[in-house]
N, C-alpha and C positions, 0 to 999 in steps of 0.2 A: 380041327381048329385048336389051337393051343391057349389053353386054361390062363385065364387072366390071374395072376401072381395075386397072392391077399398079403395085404396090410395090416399091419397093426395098431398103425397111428397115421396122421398125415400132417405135414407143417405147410401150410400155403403163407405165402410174401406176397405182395407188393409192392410195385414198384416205388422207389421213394422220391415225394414229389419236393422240388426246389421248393426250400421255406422263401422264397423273395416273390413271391406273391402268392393271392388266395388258389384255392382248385377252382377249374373249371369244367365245365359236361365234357369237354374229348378225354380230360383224365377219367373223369366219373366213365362215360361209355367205353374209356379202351383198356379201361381196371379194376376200379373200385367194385363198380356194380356187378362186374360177372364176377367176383372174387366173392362177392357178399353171396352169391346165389349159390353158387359152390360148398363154400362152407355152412351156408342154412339149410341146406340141403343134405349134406354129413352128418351135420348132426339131426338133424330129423332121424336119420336112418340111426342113430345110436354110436355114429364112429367117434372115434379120439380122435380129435383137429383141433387146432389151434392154427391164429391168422396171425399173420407177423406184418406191423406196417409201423411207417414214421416218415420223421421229413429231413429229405437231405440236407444239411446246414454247411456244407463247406463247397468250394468252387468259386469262380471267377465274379459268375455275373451276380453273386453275393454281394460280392467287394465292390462291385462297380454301384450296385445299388443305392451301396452303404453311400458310396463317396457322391451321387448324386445327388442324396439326403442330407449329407452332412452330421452322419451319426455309425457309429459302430456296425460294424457285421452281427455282432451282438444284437443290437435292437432288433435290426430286421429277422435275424431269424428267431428271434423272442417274441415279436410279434404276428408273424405270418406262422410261424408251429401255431399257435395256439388258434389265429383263425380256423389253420387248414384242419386242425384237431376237432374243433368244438362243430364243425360244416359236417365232417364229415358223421360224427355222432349223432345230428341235427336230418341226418338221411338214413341213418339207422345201420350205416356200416359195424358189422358187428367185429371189428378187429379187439385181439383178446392184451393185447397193448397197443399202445400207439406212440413211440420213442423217438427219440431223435441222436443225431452223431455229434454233440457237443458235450453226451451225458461224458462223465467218467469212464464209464464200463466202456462203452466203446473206443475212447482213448487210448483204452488198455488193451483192447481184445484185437484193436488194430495193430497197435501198434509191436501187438508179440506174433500178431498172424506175421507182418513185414519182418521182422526180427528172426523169428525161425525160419522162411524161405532165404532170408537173406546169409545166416548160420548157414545152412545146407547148397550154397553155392549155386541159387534156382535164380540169382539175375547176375548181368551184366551189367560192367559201366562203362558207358560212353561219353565222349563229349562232343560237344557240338556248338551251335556258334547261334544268341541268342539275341533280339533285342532286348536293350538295356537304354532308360533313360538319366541320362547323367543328372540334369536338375534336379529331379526328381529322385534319385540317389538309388534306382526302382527296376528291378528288372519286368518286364513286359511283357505277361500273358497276350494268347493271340487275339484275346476280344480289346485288349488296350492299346490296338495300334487300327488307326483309319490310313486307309489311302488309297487309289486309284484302283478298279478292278481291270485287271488285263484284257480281263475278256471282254464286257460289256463299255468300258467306261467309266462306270458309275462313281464317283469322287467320294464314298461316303463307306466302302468296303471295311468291312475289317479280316483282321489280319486269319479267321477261319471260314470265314463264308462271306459273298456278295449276298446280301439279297433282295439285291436288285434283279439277278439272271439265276440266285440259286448256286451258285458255283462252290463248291469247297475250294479254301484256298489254304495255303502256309502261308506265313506273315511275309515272308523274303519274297514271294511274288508281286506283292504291292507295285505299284507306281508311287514314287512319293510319297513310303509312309511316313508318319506322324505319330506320336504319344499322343493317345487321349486323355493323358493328366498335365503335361505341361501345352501341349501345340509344337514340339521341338521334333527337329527329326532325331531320331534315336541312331544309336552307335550298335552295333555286330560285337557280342564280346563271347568269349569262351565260357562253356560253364560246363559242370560233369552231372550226370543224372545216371538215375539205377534202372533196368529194363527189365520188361520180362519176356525172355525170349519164346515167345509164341509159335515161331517156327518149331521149337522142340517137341511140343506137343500135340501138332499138328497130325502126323500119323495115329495117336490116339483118340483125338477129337472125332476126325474122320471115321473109326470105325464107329466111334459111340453113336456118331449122331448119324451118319446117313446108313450104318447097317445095323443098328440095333436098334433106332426108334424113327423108322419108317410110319407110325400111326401118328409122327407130329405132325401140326397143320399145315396144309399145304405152304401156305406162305413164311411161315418160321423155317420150314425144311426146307424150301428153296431160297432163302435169304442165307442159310446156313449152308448150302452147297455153294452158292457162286464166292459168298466170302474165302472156303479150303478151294475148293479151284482157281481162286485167281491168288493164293499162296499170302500163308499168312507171319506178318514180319513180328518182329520185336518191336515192344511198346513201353512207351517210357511209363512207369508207376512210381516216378518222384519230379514233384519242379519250384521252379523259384518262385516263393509266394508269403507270406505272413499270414495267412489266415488257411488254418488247418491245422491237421493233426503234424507237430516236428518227426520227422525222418529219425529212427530213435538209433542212429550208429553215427560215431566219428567223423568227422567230415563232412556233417550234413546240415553244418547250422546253414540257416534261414530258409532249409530247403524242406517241403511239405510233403505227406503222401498225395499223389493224384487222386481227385475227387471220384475218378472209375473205380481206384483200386479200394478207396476207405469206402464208398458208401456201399456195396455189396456184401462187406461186413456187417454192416448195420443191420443185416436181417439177424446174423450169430449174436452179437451184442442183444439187441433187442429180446430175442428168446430167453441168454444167460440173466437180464433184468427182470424177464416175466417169471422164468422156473429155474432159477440159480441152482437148485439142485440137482434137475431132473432135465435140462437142455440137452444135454449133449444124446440121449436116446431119440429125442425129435432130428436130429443132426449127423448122426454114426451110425446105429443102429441099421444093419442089413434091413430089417420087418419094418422098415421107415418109408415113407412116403413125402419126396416133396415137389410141391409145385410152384412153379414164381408165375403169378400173372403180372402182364407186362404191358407195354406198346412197341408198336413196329421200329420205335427208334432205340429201343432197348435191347434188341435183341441179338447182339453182335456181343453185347457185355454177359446175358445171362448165358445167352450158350454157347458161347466160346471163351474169353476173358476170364470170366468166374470160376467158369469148370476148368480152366485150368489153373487159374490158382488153388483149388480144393487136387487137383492132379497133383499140385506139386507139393503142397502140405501134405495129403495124404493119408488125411482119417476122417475124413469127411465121403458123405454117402453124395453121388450127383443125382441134380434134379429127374424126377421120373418124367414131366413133362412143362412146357412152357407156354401154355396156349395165347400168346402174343397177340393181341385187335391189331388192326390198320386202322389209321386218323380218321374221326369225324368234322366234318366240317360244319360252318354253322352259316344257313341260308347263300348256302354255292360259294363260300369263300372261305376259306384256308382261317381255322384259330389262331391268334397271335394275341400272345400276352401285351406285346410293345406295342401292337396299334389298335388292346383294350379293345379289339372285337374278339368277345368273347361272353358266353353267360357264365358268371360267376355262380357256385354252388352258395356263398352265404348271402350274395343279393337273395337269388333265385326264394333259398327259405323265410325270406322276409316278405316278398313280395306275393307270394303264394303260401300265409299259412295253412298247415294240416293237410300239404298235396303235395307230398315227400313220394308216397307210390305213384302218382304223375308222373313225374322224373322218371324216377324207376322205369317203370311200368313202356315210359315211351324210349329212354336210351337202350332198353334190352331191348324193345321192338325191331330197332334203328341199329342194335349193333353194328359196327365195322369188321365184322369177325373174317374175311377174307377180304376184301377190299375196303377203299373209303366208303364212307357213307356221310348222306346232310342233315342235320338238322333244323327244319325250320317251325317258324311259330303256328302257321296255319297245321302245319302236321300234328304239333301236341294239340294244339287244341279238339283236331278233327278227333283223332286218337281218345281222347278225355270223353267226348263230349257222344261219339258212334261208339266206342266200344266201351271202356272202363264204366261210363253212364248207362248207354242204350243197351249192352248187353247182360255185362257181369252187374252191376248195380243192377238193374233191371230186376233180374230172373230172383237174385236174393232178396230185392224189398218186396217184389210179387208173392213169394214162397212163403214170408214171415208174417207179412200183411193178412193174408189170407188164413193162415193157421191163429193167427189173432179171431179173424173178422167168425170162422166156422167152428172152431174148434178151443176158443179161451182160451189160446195159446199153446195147448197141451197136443205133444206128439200124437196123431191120430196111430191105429195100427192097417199093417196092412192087411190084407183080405187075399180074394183071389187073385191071381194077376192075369192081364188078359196078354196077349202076344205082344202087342202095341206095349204094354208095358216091359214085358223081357225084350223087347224087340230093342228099348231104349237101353235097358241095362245093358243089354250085349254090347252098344256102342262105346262104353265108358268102364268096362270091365279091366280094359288093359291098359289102362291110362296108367298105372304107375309104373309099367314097362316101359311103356313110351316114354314118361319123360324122363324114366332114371335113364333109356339107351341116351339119348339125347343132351342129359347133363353129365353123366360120363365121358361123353366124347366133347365136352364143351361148345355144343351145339345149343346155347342160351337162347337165340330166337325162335328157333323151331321149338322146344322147350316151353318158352313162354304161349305159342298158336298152338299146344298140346293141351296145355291150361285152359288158354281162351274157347279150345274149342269144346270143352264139358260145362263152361255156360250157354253157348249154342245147345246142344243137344236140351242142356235144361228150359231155357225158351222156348223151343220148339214143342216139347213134351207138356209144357201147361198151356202151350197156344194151342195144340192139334187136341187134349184132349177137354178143354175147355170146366176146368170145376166149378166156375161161377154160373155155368147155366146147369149142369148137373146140382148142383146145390138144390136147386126147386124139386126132382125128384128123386134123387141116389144118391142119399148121403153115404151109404158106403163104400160107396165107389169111389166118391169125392175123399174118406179117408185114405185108401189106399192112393189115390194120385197124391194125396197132400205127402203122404208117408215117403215115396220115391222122390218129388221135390226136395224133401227138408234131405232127405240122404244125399241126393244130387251140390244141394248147398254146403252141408258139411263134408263132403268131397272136394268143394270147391275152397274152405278153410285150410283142406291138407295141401292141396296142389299149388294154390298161391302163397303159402308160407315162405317160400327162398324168394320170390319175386318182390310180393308185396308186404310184408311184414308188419305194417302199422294195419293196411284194412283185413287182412285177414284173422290180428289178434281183435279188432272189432267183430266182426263175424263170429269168430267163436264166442265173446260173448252172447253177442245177441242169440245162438243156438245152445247156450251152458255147454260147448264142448270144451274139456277142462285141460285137455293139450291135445298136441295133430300127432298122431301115428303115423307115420308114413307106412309102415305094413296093412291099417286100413284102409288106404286109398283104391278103388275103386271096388269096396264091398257097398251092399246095402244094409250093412245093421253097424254102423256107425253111431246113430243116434239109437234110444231107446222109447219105444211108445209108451206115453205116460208122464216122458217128462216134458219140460215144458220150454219154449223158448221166449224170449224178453220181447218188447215193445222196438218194432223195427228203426235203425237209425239208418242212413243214408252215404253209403261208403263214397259216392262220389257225387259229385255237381258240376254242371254245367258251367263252364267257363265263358264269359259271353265275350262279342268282336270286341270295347272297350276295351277291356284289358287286357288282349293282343296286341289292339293298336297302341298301346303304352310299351309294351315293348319292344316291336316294330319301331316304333319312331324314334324311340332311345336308341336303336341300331343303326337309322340313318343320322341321328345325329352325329352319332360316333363316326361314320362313314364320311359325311362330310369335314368333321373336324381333323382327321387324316387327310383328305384331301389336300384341304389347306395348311395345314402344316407340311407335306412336302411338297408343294406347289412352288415349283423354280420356273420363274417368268422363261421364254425362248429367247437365245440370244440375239442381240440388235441388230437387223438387220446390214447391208455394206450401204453406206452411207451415201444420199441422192442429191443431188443439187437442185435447187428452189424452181429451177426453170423445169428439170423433169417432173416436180412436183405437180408444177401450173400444168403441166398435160393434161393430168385427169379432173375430168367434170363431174364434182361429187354435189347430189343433190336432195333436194328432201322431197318425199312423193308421198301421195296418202294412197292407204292400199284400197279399193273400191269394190277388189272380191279373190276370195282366195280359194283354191281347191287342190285335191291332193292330182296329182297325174298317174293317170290307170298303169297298172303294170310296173310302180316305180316307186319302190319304199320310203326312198328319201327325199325325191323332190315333190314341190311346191308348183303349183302357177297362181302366181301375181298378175291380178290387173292393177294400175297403177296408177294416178292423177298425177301427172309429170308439170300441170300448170300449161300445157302447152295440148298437145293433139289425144296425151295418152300412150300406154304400153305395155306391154306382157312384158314381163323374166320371170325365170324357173330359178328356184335357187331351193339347195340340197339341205333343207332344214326340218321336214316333216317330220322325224325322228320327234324335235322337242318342242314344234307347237300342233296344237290343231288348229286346222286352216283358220274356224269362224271367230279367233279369238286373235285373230290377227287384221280381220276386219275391220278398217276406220282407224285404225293405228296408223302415224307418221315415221314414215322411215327413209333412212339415206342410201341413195343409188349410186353407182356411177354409171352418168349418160352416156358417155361416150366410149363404153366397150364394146368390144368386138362385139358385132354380132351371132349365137352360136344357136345351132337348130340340137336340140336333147328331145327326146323322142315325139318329136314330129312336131315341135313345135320352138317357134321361132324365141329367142330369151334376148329382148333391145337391153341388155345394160348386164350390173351386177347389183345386190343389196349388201350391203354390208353387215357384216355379225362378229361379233366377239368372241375369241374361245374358254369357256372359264377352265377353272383348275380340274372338274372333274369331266373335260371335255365336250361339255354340254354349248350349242351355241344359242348366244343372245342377239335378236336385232338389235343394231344400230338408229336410235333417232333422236330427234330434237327434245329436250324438257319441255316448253314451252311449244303452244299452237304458231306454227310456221305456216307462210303460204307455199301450197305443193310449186314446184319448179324453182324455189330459192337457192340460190349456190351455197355450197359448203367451203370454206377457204379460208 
């Protein structure tokens, strides 16, 4: 087996999140948090790391923002940096800056990265033919033009994606576009732009990435092979725009670097503002280590885009690995900032003080680390409430309680051991193998059930050997079980240190451990007998259904108010003459007994008070009532339909129902008590 290469230093990035609005848990689970674990975890072990994060400030839906608010690109990313900054501190991300691309330095650091490729003849220009709004005096990113999606329909596309069907599109595909700043249709005009030709570097991307770092994650490595297999073009890295970093050569007024190409700098810039003297060893340096965590949609820019513009500068070290999540969803539905189904990370700390490792604790659970994953509200809670409570809280307020209640707080010593006790040790012996193999290969969930599972062992070890009835005759025995306990506990301060951070630096209090060794992790003489530990506090609580259902219902509200806001009535039917009208006999009937029909999800059977003899119809509404709540209700039929036998039973009429916007159907009846058999007309 070939010797894993040693480091010197390590620089980890993160992804940088659009300042046009707050974070939310798919960034936290497909970034923040396994980056946080990572680097708490380096440095436990004593390594040189530093985290590099900020917020990207320049691009499109910046400016769209802005112009929706009525206030500068400035404000908004003035005020969403500082959210997204103060949230994430507020979760205990330990990023060693947190910067953004509108400082100075990055203006600079972009602007001469663009400047020396551009010197060394590493782009191309093209030109090509763009929308341009004439009123508007305004050339036309592809999110500022609506119009018809080809493929679907959908009247409301814009000029990169439908998504209504999902489709990537170029603006020139439209049906009928439109400027989304005047309403005008827009004019086709010439303009030149700088490329970088990514085919050239293609042949060397390819060897790096698919024969030299075969240990990247399944899913980064094969998003990186079908991209060089299906042949990679030239991409523009300049366009028409006001807001951004200016294009710094001849020719280039009003034209911007592209938001791909400046915010990837942003990691360089950002390190030069933390260690102005000493970056470029985090950055050049062979004995350098760096990682970019990321998400799945990122991953076409870190490892191929980026690395080749560091290919074509040419003193920069590339990334050693990219360990990329796939999207979290939240309760079986796709995150989306625009239709604010989303948990916010600065609601989230408002509404839930001092339960920052909650989050934590359940997005590491829940990672997306190869595929999607859900998050829902019953699952944190179940999570909080069976394990972080019922176990790990458990076994350490049991362990501290009891060294209070037998021993005055003071470490007992241990004695003889019996099998049953080495029996337990041997189980947790190698736990810092485990979870260093595991966090090594960015395997954070399995990682975190490597942790959780040395509070099991410690449960079980004071359930099976029982000290509180031993107390009445074997108090030495009882010291020596208490003695493996509290070691078990302060094992469990070392191991959840990169996870949970806020309850494990409580822990070590309450055991006087004065910092976590990660070299002590699964020894037994961590503590010392004699000394003493504090008055037990309670790392977690119970979160009860109330305050679930408060956010639960906030979700449907949100879910309904999407509804209705895209809710587009169906078009009007082909128009009927008064006399087809008078055909049909609509009338009001009281229901006398409802049941659902065997074997048949959706339908209903109606008896009916028709004012006259009576009659059954089945009508396919079960879905959104229960039968007995439809009992004694008035509602309109038509009498006079066809007769239709649905499973085996005969249906004299139809009822009528409504369909609302979230496709849900309503009966049809009178306000007012009607007599059953009255006409509708």
């Amino acid at each position: 087996m070939e010797e894993k290469k040693k480091y010197a230093r390590t620089l980890v990035t993160t992804a940088l999140p659009y300042a046009n609005g707050p974070v939310h848990i798919g960034h936290l689970a497909g970034v923040y948090v396994p980056a946080d674990i990572y680097v708490r975890y380096l440095l436990l072990k004593g390594e040189d790391v530093i985290m590099i994060g900020g917020s990207d400030e320049h691009g499109v839906p910046i400016t769209i923002k802005a112009q929706k608010e009525g206030v500068t690109p400035q404000d908004i990313v003035d005020r969403y940096h500082k959210i997204i900054k103060d949230s994430m501190e507020g979760l205990g991300i330990s990023f060693d800056i947190y910067g953004r691309t509108t400082s100075q330095t990055h203006r600079k650091t972009a602007s001469e990265f663009f400047k020396k490729l551009y010197d060394k003849g590493e782009f191309i220009e093209k030109t090509s033919m763009q929308f341009y709004d004439e009123e508007a005096d305004q050339w036309l990113a592809d999110r500022y033009i609506t119009g018809t999606c080809p493929h679907c329909g959908n009247e409301g596309a814009y000029g990169d994606q439908c998504e209504a069907c999902g489709t990537s599109l170029n603006a020139t595909d439209l049906i009928n576009p439109k400027s989304a700043i005047t309403g005008n249709v827009p004019v086709l005009k010439e303009t030149k732009h700088w490329y970088m030709p990514l085919d050239k570097w293609e042949p060397r991307l390819r060897q790096w990435i698919l024969e030299e770092h075969k240990e990247w994650k399944t899913n980064v490595y094969g998003q990186c092979k079908s991209w060089l297999d299906a042949g990679l073009q030239p991409r523009a890295v300049t366009r028409d725009l006001d807001w951004g970093i200016p294009v710094p050569i001849e020719g280039a007024e009003g034209k911007v670097l592209y938001v791909w190409f400046d915010a990837p700098i942003g990691y360089i810039s950002n390190t030069i503002d933390l260690l102005p003297n000493d970056w470029e060893k985090y950055w050049k340096a062979p004995d350098s280590r760096i990682i970019h965590f990321i998400g799945k949609d990122n991953i076409v820019f870190h490892c191929l885009i980026f690395p080749a513009m560091l290919m074509a500068e040419d003193t920069y070290q590339q990334p050693d690995n990219v360990p990329a999540n796939e999207f979290l969803n939240l309760e079986d539905d796709k995150i989306s900032t625009s239709r604010n189904w989303a948990v916010w990370l600065h609601e989230y700390l408002e509404d839930f003080p001092g339960k920052q490792d909650v989050l934590r604790y359940v997005l590491t659970a829940n990672a997306p680390e190869t595929k999607d994953n859900n998050f829902t509200w019953k699952d944190f809670q179940d999570r909080n409430n069976n394990e972080l409570v019922a176990i790990l809280g458990n076994f350490v307020n049991r362990a501290v309680v009891l060294t209070n209640k037998y021993f005055d707080g003071v470490i007992p010593e241990a004695h003889e051991l019996t099998d049953y006790d080495q029996q337990t040790i041997n189980e947790f012996k190698d736990v810092k193998d485990e979870l260093s193999k595991a966090l090594e290969t960015f395997h954070f969930r399995a990682a975190l059930a490597e942790a959780m599972k040395l509070a099991r062992i410690g449960n079980k070890y004071l359930a099976d050997t029982e000290p509180w009835k031993l107390a009445k005759t074997d108090m030495t025995r009882v010291e020596t079980i208490m003695n493996i306990a509290l070691q078990i506990t302060a094992n469990l301060a070392i191991a959840f240190e990169p996870f949970l951070p806020f309850s494990a630096e409580k822990l070590r209090k309450m055991i006087n451990l004065e910092r976590a060794d990660w070299n002590k992790l699964g020894s037994i003489d961590i503590l010392k007998a004699g000394d003493r530990v504090e008055t037990p506090v309670l790392l977690f609580e119970k979160i009860d259904d109330e305050t679930i259902k408060a956010q639960t219902d906030r979700l449907e509200r949100i879910k309904q108010e999407n509804i209705l806001k895209n809710f587009t009535p169906k078009a009007v039917a082909p128009t009927v003459s008064f006399d087809d009208f008078q055909k049909l006999d609509i009338r009001v009937g009281k229901v006398l007994a409802c049941e659902k029909v065997k074997k048949a999800d959706k339908l209903l059977k109606f008896t009916i008070d028709d004012g006259m003899k009576g009659r059954t119809i089945v009508s396919g509404i079960a879905k959104f009532y229960n039968p007995e709540d439809l009992v004694g209700k008035e509602v309109c039929f038509i009498a006079n339909f066809a007769t239709r036998t649905l499973k085996g039973i005969e249906s004299q009429g139809m009822i009528l129902s409504a369909e609302d916007a979230d496709g849900r159907l309503v009966v049809i009846g009178p306000h007012g008590e009607v007599r059953p058999g009255v006409q509708v007309g």
